[in-house]
C-alpha positions as CSV (number, residue, x, y, z in Angstrom):
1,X,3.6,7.8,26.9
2,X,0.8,5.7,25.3
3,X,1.7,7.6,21.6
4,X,5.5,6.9,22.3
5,X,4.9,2.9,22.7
6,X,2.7,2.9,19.5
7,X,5.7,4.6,17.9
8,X,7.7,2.6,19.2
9,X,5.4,-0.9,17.8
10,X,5.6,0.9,14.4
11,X,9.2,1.1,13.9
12,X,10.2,-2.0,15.5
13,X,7.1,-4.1,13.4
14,X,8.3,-2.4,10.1
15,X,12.4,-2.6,11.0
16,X,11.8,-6.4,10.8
17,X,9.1,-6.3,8.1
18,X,6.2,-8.0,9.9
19,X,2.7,-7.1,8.1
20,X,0.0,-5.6,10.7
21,X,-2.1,-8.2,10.1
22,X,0.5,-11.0,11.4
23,X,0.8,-9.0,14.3
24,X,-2.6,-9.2,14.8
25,X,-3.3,-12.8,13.7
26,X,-0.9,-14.0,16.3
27,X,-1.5,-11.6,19.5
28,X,-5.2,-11.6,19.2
29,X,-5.4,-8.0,19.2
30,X,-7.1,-6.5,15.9
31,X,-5.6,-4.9,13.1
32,X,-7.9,-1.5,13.6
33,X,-7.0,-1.3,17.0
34,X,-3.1,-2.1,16.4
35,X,-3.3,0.4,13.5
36,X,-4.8,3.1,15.6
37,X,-2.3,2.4,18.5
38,X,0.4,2.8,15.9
39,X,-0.8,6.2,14.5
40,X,-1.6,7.6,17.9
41,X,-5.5,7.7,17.8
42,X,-6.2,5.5,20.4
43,X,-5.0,4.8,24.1
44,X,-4.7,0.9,25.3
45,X,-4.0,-1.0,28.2
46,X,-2.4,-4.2,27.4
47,X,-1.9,-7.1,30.2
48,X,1.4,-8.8,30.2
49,X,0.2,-11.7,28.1
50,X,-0.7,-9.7,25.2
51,X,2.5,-7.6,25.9
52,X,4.7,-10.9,26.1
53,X,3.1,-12.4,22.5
54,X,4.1,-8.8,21.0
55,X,7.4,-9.2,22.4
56,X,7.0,-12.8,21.0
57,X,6.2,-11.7,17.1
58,X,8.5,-9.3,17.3
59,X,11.0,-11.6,18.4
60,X,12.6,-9.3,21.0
61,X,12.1,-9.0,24.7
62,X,9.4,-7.2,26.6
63,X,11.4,-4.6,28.3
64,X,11.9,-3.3,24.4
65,X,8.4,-3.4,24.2
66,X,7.5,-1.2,27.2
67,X,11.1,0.6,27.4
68,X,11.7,-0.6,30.9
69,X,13.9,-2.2,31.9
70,X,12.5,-5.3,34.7
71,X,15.2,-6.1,37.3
């Protein structure tokens, strides 16, 4: 599951052309670690915060994050 959410950051930071390093800049995670999530190489927890100021860059909601849908 963890490879499909890094798959899933990829294509949905490069559909609306945000650079890695904006990404990182504004979540506080680093752009190794973000790059490594994104190719697969590495398994992370992230707390909701984190996950909420992806969402936020991103500009699109949490659930597409994390593909679940919060009721």
């Amino acid at each position: 599951m963890q490879g499909d959410f890094g798959e899933r950051l990829k294509q949905i930071r490069n559909e609306k052309e945000i650079p890695i390093e904006r990404l990182a800049n504004e979540t506080g995670v680093s752009v190794q670690v973000l790059n490594a999530i994104e190719e697969g190489q590495k398994k992370q927890r992230f707390s909701f915060p984190i996950l909420q100021r992806i969402a936020n860059v991103l500009e699109i909601d949490i659930e597409d994050v994390i593909e679940v849908k919060i009721l």
